[in-house]
LOMIBA-437531 format. One record per residue: x, y, z of N, C-alpha, C in turn. Coordinates in steps of 0.05 Angstrom, whole numbers, padded with zeros to 5 digits, always signed. Layout:
% LOMIBA-437531
XYZXYZXYZ
...
% end
This chain:
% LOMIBA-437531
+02214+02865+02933+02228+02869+02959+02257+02879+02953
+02266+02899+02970+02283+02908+02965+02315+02894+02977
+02336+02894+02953+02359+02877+02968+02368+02891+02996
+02383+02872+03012+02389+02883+03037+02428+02873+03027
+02433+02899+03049+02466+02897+03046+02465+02899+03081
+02481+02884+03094+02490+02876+03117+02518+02880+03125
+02528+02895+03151+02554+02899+03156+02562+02891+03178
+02580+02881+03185+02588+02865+03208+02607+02882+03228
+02596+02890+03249+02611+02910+03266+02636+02905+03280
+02644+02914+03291+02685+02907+03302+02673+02891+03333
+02638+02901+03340+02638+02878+03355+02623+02853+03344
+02616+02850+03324+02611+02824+03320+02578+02821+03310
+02569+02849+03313+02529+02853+03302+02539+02858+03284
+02515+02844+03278+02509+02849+03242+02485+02871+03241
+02498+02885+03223+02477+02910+03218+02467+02911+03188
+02438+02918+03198+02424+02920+03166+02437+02955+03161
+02435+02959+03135+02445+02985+03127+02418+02985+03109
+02414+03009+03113+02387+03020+03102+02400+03042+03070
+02371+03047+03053+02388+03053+03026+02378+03087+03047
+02395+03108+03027+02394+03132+03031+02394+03148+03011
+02382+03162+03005+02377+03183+02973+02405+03210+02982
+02406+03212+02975+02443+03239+02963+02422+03260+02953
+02427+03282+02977+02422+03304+02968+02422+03318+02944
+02446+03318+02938+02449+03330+02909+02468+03314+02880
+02466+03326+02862+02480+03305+02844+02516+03314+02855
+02522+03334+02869+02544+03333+02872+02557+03319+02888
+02538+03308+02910+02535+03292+02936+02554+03264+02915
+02536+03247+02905+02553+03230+02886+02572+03243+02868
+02579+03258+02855+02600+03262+02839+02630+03258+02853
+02616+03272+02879+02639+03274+02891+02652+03245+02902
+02631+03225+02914+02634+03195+02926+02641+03189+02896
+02643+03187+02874+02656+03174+02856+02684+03184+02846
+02684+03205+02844+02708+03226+02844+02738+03214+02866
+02717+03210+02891+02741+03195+02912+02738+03162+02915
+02717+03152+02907+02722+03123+02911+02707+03104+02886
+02733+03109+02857+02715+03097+02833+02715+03073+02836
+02714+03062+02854+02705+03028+02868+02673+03032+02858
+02666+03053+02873+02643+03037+02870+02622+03038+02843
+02637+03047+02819+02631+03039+02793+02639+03007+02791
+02615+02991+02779+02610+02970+02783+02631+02956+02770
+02660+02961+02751+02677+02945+02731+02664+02917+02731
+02658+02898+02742+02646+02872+02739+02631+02875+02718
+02610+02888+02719+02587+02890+02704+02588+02891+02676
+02617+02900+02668+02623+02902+02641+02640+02877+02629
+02651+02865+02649+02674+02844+02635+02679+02830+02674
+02663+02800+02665+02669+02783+02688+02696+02774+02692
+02705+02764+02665+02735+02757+02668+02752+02777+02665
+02757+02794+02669+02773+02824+02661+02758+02853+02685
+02746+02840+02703+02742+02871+02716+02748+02900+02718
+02740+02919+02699+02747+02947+02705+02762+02951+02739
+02777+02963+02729+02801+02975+02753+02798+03007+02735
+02783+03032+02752+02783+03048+02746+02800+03070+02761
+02815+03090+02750+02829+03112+02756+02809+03139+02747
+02811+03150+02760+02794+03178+02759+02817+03207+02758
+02806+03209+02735+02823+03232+02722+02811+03258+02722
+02788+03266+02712+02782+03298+02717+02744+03294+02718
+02743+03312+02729+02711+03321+02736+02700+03350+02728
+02670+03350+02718+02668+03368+02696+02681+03379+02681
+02693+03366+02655+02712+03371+02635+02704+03385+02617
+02707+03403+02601+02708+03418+02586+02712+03399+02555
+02698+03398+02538+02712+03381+02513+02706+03394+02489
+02724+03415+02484+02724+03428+02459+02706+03406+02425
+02694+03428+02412+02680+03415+02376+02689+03433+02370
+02711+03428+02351+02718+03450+02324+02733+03477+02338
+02718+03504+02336+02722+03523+02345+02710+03523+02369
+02685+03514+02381+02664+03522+02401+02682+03507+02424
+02700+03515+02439+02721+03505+02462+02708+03495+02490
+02686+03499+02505+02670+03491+02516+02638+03476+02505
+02640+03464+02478+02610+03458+02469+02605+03427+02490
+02623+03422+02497+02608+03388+02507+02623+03391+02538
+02619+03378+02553+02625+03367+02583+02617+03344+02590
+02636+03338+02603+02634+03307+02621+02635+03311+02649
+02619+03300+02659+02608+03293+02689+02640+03283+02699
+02652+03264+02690+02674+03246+02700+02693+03240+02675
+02709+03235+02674+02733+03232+02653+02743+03199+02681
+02742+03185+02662+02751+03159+02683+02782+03139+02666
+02797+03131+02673+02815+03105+02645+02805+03079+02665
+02807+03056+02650+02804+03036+02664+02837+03031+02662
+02843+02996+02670+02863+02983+02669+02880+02986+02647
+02876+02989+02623+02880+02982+02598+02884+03014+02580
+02878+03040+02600+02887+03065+02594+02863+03072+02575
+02844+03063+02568+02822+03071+02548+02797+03094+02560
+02793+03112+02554+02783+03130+02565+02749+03129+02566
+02734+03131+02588+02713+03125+02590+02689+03141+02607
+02677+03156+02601+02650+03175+02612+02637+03168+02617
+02612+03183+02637+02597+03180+02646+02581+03203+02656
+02552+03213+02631+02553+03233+02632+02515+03234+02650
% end
């Protein structure tokens, strides 16, 4: 059975919210791009929750001479300034 998430309206119903599939992968890139909330930080450290800042999207990450050989989906720092992907 699938979890249910519930929202409570400004009048006072509670609404079931239904899940919805994202057109495209850019559809999410972009919802994480503007709201890295909803990368789970809990999930990695209960006492220390990720607080993420979002820094660049499809990055370019130079090997050696080859100046485009790798890319990242997201370039993210948490709290602590440590740099973290998600590819």
């Amino acid at each position: 059975m699938p979890e249910r998430i519930y929202l409570i309206g400004k009048d006072q119903d509670l609404l079931e919210l239904s899940e919805q599939a994202l057109d495209t992968k850019d559809m999410l890139q972009e919802l994480l791009a503007k709201y890295p909330k909803l990368l789970a930080g809990e999930k990695l450290d209960m006492q220390e929750p990720r607080r993420w800042l979002f820094v660049s999207r499809e990055l370019s990450v130079p090997d050696g001479s080859d100046v485009r050989r790798w890319s990242l989906d997201h370039l993210f720092l948490y709290q602590e300034a440590v740099p973290h992907s998600w590819k």
